[in-house]
matplotlib code that plots the C-alpha trace (Angstrom):
import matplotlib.pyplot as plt

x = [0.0, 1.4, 0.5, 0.9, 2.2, 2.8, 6.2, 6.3, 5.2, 7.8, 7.8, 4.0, 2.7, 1.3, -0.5, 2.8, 2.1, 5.0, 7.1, 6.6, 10.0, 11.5, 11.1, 13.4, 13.9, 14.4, 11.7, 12.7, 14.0, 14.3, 15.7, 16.4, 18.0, 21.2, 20.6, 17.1, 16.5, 13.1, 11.9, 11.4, 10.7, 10.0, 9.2, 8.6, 10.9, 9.4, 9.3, 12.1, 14.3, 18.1, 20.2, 23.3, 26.9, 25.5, 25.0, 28.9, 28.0, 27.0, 30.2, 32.3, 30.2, 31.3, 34.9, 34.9, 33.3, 35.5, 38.5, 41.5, 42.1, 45.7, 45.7, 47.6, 45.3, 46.4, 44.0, 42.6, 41.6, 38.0, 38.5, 40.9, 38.1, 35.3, 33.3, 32.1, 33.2, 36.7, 39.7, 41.8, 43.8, 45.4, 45.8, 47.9, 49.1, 48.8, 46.9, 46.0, 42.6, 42.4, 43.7, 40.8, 38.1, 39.1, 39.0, 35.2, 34.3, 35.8, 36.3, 33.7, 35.9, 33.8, 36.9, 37.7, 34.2, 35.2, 38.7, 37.3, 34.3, 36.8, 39.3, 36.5, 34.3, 36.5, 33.6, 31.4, 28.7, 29.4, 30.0, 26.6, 25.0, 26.4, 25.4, 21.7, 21.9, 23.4, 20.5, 17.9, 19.7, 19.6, 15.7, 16.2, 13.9, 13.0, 16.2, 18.1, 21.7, 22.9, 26.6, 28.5, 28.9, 25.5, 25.8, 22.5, 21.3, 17.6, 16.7, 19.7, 17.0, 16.5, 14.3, 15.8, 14.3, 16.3, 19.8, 19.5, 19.3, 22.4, 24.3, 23.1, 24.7, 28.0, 28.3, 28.4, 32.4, 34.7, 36.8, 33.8, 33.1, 36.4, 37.1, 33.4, 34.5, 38.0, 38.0, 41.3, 44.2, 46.7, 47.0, 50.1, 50.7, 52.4, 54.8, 56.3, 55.3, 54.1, 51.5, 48.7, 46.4, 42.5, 39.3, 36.2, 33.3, 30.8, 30.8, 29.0, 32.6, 33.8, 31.2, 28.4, 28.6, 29.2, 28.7, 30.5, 29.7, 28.5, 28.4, 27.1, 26.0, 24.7, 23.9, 21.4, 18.8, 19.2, 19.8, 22.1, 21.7, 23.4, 23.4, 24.2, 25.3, 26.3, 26.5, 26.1, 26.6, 27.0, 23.7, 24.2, 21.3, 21.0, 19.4, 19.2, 18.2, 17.5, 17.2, 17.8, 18.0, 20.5, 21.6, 24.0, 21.5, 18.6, 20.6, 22.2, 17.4, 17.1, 19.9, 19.7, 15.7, 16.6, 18.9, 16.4, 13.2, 13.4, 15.3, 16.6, 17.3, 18.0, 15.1, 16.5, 20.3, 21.2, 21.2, 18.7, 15.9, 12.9, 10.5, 10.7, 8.4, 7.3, 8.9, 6.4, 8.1, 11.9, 14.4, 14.0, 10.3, 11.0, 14.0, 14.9, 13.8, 16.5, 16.8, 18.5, 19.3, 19.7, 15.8, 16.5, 13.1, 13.2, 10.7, 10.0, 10.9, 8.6, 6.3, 6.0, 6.6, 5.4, 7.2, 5.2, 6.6, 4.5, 6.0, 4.6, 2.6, 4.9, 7.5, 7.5, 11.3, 13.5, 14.5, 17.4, 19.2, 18.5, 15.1, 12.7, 10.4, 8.6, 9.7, 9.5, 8.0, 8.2, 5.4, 5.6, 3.2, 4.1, 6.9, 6.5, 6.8, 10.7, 10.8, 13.0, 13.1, 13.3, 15.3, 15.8, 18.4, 19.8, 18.6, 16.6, 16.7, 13.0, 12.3, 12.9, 9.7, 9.4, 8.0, 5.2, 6.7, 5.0, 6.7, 10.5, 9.8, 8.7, 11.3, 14.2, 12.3, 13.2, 16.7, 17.4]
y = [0.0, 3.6, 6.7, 10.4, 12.8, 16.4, 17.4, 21.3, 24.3, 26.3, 29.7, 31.0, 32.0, 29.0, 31.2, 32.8, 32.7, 30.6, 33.4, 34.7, 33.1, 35.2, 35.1, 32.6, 32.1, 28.4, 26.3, 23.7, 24.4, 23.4, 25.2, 22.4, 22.3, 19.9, 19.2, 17.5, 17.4, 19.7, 21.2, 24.9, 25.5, 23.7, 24.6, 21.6, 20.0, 16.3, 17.2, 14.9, 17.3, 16.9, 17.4, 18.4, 18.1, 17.9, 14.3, 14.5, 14.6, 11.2, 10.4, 12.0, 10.6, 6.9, 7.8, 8.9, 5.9, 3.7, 5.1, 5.0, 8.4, 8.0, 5.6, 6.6, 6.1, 6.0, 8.1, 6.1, 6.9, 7.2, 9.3, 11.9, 12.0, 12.5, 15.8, 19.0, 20.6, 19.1, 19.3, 18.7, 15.4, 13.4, 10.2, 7.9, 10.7, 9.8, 11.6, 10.4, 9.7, 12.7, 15.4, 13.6, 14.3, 18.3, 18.2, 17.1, 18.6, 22.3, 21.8, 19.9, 17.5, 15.1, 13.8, 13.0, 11.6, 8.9, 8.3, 7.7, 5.6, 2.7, 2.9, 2.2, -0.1, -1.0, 0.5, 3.0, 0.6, -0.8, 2.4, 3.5, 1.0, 1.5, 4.9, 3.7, 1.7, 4.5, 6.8, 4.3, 3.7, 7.7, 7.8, 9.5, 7.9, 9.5, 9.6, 7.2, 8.1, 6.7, 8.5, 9.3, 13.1, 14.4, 14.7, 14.7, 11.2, 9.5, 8.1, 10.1, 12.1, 13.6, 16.2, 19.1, 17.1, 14.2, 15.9, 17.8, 14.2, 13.4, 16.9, 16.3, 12.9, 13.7, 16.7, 14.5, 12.9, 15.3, 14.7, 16.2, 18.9, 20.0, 20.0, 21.4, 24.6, 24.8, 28.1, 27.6, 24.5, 22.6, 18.9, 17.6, 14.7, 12.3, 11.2, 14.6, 15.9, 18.8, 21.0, 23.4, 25.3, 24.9, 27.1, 26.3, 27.2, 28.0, 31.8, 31.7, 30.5, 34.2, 36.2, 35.1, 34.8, 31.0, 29.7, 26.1, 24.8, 22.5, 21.9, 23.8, 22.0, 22.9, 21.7, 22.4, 20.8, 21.1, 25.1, 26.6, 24.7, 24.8, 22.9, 25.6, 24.9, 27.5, 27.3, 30.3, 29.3, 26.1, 25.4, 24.7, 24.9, 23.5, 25.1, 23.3, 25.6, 23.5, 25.7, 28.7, 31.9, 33.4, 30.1, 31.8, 35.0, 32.7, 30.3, 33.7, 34.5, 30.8, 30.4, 34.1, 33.5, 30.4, 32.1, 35.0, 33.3, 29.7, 28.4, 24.7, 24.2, 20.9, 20.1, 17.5, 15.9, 12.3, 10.3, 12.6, 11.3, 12.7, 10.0, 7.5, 4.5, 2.0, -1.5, -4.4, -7.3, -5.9, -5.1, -1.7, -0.1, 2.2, 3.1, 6.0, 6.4, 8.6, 9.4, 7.6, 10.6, 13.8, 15.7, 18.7, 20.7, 23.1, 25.7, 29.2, 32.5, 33.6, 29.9, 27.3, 23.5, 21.1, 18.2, 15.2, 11.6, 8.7, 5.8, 2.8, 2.6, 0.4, -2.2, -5.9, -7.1, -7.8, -5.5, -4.6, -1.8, 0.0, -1.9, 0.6, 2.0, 4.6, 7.7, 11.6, 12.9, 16.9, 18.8, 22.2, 23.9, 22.5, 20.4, 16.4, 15.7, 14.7, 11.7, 9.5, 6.6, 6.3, 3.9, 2.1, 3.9, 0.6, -3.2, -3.9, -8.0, -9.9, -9.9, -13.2, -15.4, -15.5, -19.1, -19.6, -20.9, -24.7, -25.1, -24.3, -26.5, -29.5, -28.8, -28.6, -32.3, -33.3, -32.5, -33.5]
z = [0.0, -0.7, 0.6, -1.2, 1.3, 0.4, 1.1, 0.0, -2.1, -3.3, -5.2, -4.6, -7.8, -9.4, -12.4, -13.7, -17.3, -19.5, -20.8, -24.4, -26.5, -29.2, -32.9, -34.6, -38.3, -38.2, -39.6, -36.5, -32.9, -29.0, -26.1, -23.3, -20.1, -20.2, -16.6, -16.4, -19.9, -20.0, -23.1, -22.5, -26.2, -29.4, -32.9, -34.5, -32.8, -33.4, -37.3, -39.4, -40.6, -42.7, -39.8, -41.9, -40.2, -36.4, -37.7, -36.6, -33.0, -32.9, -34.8, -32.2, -29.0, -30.3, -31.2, -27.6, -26.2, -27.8, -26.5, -28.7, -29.4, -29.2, -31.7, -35.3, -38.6, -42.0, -44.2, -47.1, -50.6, -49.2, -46.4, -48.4, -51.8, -49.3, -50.5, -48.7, -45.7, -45.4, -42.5, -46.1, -44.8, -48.0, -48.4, -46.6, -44.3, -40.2, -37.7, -34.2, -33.6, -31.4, -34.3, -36.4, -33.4, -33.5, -37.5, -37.1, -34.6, -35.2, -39.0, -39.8, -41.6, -43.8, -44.2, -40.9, -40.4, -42.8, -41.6, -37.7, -39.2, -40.7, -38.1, -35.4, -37.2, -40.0, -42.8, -42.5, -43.0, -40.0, -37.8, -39.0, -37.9, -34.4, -34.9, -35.3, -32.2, -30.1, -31.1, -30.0, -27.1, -26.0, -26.9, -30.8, -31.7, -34.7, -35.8, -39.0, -40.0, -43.4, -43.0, -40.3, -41.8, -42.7, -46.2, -47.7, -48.4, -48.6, -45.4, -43.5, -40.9, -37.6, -35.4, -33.6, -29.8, -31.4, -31.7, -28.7, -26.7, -28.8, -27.4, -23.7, -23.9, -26.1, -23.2, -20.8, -22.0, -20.6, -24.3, -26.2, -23.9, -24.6, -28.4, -29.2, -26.4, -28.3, -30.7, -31.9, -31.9, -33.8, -35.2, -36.1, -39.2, -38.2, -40.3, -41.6, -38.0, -40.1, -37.2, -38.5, -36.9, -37.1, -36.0, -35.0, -37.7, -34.3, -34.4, -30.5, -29.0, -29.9, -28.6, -26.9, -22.5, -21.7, -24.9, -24.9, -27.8, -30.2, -33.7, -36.9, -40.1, -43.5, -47.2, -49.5, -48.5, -44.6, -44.8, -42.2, -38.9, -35.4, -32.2, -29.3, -25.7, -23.2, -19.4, -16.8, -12.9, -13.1, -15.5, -19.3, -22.1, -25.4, -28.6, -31.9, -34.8, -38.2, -41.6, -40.1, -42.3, -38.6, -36.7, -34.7, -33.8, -33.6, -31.2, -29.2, -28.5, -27.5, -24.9, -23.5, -23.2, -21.5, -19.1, -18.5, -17.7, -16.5, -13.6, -12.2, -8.7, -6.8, -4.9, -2.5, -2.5, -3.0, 0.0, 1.9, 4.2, 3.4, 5.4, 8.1, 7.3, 10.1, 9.6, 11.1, 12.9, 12.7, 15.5, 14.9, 14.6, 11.4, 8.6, 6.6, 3.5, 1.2, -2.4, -4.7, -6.9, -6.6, -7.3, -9.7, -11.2, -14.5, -14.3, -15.7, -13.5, -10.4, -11.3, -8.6, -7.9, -5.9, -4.2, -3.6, -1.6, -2.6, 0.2, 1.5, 4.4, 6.2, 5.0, 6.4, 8.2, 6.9, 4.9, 3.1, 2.4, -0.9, -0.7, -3.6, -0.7, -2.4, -4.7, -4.8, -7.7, -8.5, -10.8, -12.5, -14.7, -18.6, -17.5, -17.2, -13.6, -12.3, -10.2, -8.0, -5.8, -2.4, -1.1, 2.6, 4.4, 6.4, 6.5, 9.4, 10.5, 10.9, 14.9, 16.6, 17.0, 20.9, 21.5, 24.2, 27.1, 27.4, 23.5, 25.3, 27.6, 25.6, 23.5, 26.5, 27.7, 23.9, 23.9, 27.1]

ax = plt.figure().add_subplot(projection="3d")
ax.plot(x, y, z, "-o")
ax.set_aspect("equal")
plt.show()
């Protein structure tokens, strides 16, 4: 049995209206926090759109995973023919993996997109497929790749929600956070140990307050597009702007509106007791119950929340600790509620079953 206890209202205005987002050019967009992944704005943001070179995100998040950036690859016929956006890499030259990662990612190497693909997978074919499965498994759903570059191809789709999953995730490696936040650095070939210095083609690095990424794209058919990130005080937001006529002006509105007029705060810590919940036949007559997780809650400027513990009414011994014993769940006005399980704080042993007296004793004749 579970009961719904009302923990707290915080922030008092309840009615506060969602604040008015600004004009935007692009046919598709999001604004999302990094942290808790709520959608404070979309513009057809669940429409399949060509997602142009911020297909290269993915491309980078499983280069990273894999984890051989130091490893040496020998550019092939390929990889050095490969059209468009280029980090201009010939063939059979030598670059680490990690020179190839900052060509894609600050460049926009289709090039390098190649080169990584068949040193990872050994074809592209292969490494796209494992881009596939890495989309499904992030929840891009509505998302197909059919290159690991973003050059236009049939069936090669995604939707502005979809890639900013993919940028909350690739975020998350350290290695990626770096290179996308990087406005300038050099690569070095290695076999004439030749060094030149590269850019990054994101013009927010160089002007706009926190901005920290993450990757730009276009063609012909996908229009100028851009994946933002910047992060103020600790809290990061991601825009994705798809066929924008101003991508970088467009992304600039998002993130500053974001900043402006919404607000995440960490409800209740990790590890925190929020309840004590009677325990029936145990040596102890109750245990803590404390979160799992950390609680965090996205909502808009001078709105409200509500933190709500659904527990169970008791819990029978024994019980051990980490035992699922109930959860905290957090609503906001227009924001899917956040939740997390409570947890036992300590295991509690089952009571001894006291025997009635004339049982001992037959028992002690027994033995003895």
């Amino acid at each position: 049995m579970a009961r719904l206890y009302l923990m707290g209202l915080v922030m008092a205005n309840a009615l506060h209206p969602i604040p008015t987002p600004p004009h935007v050019s692009a046919r598709a967009a999001i604004v999302m926090d990094a942290r808790t992944g709520a959608v404070l704005y979309e513009k057809n943001a669940f429409v399949q759109k060509d997602p142009a070179s911020v297909t290269k995100m993915m491309t980078a998040l499983l280069v990273i995973e894999a984890g051989h950036l130091n490893r040496v690859v020998t550019v092939s016929k390929q990889a050095a023919a490969t059209i468009g956006s280029s980090m201009h890499i010939r063939y059979r030259q030598q670059y680490t993996e990690m020179d190839l990662l900052r060509g894609l990612l600050m460049r926009s190497g289709n090039d390098a997109s190649i080169a990584l693909a068949e040193a990872e997978a050994g074809s592209v074919t292969r490494f796209v497929a494992q881009m596939n499965i890495k989309a499904q498994e992030l929840g891009a759903f509505n998302t197909a790749f059919e290159n690991p570059n973003g050059l236009t191809a049939p069936g090669h789709y995604s939707t502005a929600y979809d890639l900013a999953l993919i940028a909350r995730a690739a975020m998350r490696e350290p290695v990626f956070r770096r290179v996308v936040a990087t406005r300038e650095d050099v690569i070095q070939e290695q076999v004439s140990r030749s060094k030149r210095s590269i850019s990054n083609t994101n013009q927010l690095l160089y002007g706009f307050p926190g901005a920290d990424g993450v990757k730009t794209g276009t063609t012909n058919a996908a229009g100028k597009c851009l994946v933002a990130s910047a992060t103020r005080h600790g809290r990061q937001i991601i825009a994705v702007v798809l066929n924008s006529d101003n991508r970088f002006g467009d992304a600039a509105r998002l993130l500053q509106w974001g900043f402006t007029h919404w607000n995440t705060d960490q409800v209740l810590a990790q590890g925190e007791k929020v309840a004590q919940i009677p325990v029936k036949g145990g040596t102890v007559p109750d245990v803590g119950a404390r979160l799992a997780g950390p609680v965090w809650v996205t909502y808009p400027e001078g709105a409200s929340y509500q933190v709500h513990i659904v527990r169970r009414h008791f819990v029978p011994a024994p019980v051990v600790k980490g035992t699922v014993v109930g959860r905290v769940i957090v609503t906001t006005m227009d924001q899917p509620p956040e939740t997390e399980v409570l947890v036992a704080g300590r295991s509690v042993a089952r009571q001894p079953v006291r025997r009635p007296f004339w049982q001992w004793l037959t028992g002690f004749w027994r033995r003895h």
